[in-house]
N, C-alpha and C positions, 0 to 999 in steps of 0.2 A: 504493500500500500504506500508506503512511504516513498518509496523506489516511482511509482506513477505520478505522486503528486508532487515530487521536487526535485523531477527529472531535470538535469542542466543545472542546478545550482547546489550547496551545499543546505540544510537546513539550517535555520537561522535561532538563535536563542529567543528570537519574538515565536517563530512558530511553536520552538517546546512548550512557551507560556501558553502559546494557544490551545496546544493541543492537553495538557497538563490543568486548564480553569485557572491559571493562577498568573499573576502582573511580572514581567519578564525581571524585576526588581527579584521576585522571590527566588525565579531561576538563577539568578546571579549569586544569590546569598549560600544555595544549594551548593552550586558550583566550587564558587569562591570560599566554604566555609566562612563568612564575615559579619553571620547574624542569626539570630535564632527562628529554625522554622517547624513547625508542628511536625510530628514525625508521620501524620498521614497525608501533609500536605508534601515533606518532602518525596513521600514515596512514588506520591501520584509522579512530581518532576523526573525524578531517576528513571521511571516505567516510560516516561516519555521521552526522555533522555535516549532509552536502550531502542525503542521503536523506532527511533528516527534515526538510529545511526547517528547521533549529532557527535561533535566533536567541536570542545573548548576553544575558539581563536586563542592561543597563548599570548601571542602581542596585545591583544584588546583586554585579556584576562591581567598583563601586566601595569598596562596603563589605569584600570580600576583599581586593582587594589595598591598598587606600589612596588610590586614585586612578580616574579615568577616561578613557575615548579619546577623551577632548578635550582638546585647548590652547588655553590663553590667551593672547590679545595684545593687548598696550597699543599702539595707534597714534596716532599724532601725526600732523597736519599731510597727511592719508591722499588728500586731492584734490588734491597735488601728485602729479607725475607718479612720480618718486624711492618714495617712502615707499607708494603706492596700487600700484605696478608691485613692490613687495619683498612687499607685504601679498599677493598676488595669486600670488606665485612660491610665498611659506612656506604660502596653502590648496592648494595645486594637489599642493606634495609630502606635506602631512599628510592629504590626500584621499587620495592613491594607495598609502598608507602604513594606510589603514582610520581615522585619524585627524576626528575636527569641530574645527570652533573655535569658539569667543568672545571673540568682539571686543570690547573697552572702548576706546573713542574718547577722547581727551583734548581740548583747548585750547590749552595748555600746556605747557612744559615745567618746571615747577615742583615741589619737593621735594614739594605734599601730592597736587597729581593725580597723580602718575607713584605714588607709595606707596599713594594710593585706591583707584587703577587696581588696582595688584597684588593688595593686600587682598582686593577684590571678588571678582577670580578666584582667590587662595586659598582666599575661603571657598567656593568652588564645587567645590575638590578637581579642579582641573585639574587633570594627567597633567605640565606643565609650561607655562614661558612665556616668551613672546618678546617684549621690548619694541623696538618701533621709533618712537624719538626722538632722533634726528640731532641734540640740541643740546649744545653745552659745557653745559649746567646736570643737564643726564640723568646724570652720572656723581656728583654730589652730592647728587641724588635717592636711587641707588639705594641708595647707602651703608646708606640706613637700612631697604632692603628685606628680606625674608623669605630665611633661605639652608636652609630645608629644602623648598623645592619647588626643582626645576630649574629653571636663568633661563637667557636666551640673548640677549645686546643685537646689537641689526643697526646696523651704521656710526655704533657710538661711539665717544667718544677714547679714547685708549691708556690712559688712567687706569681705567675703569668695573670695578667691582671682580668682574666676572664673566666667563666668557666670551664672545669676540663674533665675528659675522662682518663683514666690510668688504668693500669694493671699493676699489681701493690711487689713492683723490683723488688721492694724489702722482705717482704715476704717469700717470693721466690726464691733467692736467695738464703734466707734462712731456712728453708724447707729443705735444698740442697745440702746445705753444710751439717746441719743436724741429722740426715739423712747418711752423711759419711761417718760424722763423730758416732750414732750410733752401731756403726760396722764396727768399733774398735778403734779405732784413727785416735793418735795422739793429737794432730792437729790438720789440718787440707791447707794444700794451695790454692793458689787460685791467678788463672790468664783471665785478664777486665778488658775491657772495650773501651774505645776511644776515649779520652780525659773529657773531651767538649759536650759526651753523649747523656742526657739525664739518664737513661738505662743504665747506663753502665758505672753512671754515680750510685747510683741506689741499689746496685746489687754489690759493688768493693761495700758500700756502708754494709749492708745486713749479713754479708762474710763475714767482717770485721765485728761489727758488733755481738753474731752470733758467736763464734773464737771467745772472745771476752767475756759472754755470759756464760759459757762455759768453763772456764780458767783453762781455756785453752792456747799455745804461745799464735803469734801471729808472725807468717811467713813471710816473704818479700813478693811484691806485687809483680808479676808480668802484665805488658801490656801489649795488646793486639790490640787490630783496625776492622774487625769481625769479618775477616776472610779467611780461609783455610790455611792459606801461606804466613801468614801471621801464628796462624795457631802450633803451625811446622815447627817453624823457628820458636817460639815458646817451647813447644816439644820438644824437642833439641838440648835447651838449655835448660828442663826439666831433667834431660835423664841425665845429664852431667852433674846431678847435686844427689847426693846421697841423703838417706831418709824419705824420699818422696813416695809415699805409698796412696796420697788421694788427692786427688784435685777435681776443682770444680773451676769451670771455662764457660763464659759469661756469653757466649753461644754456640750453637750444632755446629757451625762453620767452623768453628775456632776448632770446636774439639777434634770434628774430623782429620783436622790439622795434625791434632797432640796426636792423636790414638796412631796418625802413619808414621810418626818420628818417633815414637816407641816402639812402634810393630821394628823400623829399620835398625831399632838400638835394642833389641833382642829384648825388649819389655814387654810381656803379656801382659791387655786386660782382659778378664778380672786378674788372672794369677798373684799379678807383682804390683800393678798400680789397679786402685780404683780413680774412674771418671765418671763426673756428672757433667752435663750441656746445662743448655737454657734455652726454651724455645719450641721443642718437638718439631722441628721441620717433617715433610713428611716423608726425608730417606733416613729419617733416625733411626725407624725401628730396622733398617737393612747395611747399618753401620755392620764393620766388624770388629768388637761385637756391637749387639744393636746396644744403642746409647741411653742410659737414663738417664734423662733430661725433665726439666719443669716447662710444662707445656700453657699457653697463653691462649687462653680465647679469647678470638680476636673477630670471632662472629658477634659474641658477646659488645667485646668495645664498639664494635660497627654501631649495633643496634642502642649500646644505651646512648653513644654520640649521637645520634639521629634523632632519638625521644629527647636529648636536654638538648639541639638544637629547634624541637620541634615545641618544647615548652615557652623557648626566648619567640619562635613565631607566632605565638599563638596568645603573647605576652603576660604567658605564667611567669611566676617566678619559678625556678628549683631550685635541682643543690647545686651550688657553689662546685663541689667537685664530685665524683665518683669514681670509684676506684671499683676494679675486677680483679676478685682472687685466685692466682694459678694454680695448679698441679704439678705434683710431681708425679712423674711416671718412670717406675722401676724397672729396666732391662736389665743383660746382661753381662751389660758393662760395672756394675757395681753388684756381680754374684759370688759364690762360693772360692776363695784363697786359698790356695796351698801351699804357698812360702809369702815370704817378705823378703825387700829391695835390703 
């Protein structure tokens, strides 16, 4: 039917009102979510909606209300597994949510691409925006960001002057090292991630601090750039220190690294060393051996970053911040010993 009567044109938000009984204002408000409408009047619109094939002008939809059903997001550093696996979680719930995005890509995490970034997607009249840049330097960035579009930062420090979501590094972290200490372990090592990265601050902290609530000594730091060649060379200058019987490596990538520079320095794991990762990529469990590692959901962080940017548009207040708690997951990279180093 609909097909006969608006053969040649598209149907029009005046015809749903038509065909719906209702002032093409309530269609708008239906559409737009931007007012309150009886739930048997909105149904009548939707039925009318579905019969006409109609479909929302988004230009006309953006000029109404101010905005569009797109989000913006500034990604950083997006071919690490972390930040590509978060990027991947926040399209997946603003998809299922009628949501698009666009994505601006950085370099960087410096004061003028994190604010260029933003700019860009302001001028495009996103809906709202999500930056994910995992760096201590992303919170003196944003400072000087826009605060009349909604913003939502993913695993920034506690300082970022917006709201954010996380997953609680300190806690992972401490779930790992207690996870060795209770093997027996006098004490764990530990290869950390980049000095600039908040993840890799807040997992050295809850090594460290977990070590100390334990009265357990504390080791010297290696540091890698969370690539596997990093994690090599760590390995390397692991097996050349006597006493190393556990360490925990600040992620899959790193450790991949440790586990082949001790496979070539005639170090078993489990036998000689235990290892923990950070992360559960998903070749951990086909490591050799497969890796136990603290695994991050990051469908999780998608979705709550979605709902606290969807509370700022919808201008709730929420929380201020949120935080998702990891897992650890036990493989056989930290199983059954039969000697020590």
């Amino acid at each position: 039917m609909a097909d006969q009567e608006f053969r040649g044109r598209q149907p029009s938000l005046a015809d749903v009102a038509g065909r719906a009984g209702v002032s093409h204002m309530t269609v708008s408000r239906v559409i737009n979510e931007t007012g309150p409408v009886k739930a048997e009047t909105r149904a009548r619109v939707l039925a009318a909606i579905q019969e006409l094939n109609y479909r929302p002008n988004s230009a006309a939809r953006t000029l109404a209300t101010g905005r569009s059903r797109t989000l913006g997001v500034v990604a950083l550093d997006s071919t690490l597994h972390g930040p590509a696996s978060t990027l991947l979680g926040v399209e997946i719930a603003a998809r299922e949510a009628g949501y698009a995005l666009s994505i601006t890509s950085i370099s960087d995490p410096e004061h003028a691409s994190i604010t260029g970034a933003i700019e860009i997607l302001h001028g495009q009249a996103v809906g709202g925006i999500v930056v994910i840049a995992p760096h201590l330097a992303t919170s003196r960035a944003l400072e000087f960001a826009p605060h009349d579009v909604p913003l939502v930062v993913v695993n920034g420090s506690d300082s970022v002057p917006f709201p954010a979501v996380s997953v609680d590094q300190f806690d992972g972290a401490r779930r790992a090292v207690e996870h060795l200490l209770a093997l027996g372990h006098a004490s764990v090592w530990h290869v950390a991630g980049p000095l600039d990265w908040v993840e890799a601050d807040e997992r050295v902290r809850g090594w460290r601090e977990t070590l100390r609530r334990h009265g357990a000594p504390e080791r010297p730091v290696l540091r890698g750039d969370w690539s596997p060649r990093s994690g090599y060379e760590a390995g390397k200058a692991l097996a050349a220190e006597t006493g190393v019987d556990a360490v925990f490596v600040a992620n899959d990538q790193m450790a991949l690294g440790v586990l082949r520079a001790f496979a070539e320095e005639g170090i078993e794991v489990p036998r000689d060393v235990h290892v923990v990762g950070f992360d559960d990529v998903p070749e951990a469990a086909y490591f050799s051996p497969p890796l136990t590692t603290v695994r991050q959901d990051f469908a999780e962080v998608g979705r709550r970053t979605f709902e606290l940017l969807r509370e700022q548009m919808e201008g709730r207040t929420g929380t201020p911040r949120l935080m998702v708690t990891p897992e650890l997951v036990v493989r056989e990279s930290t199983g059954p010993r039969t000697r020590t180093r």
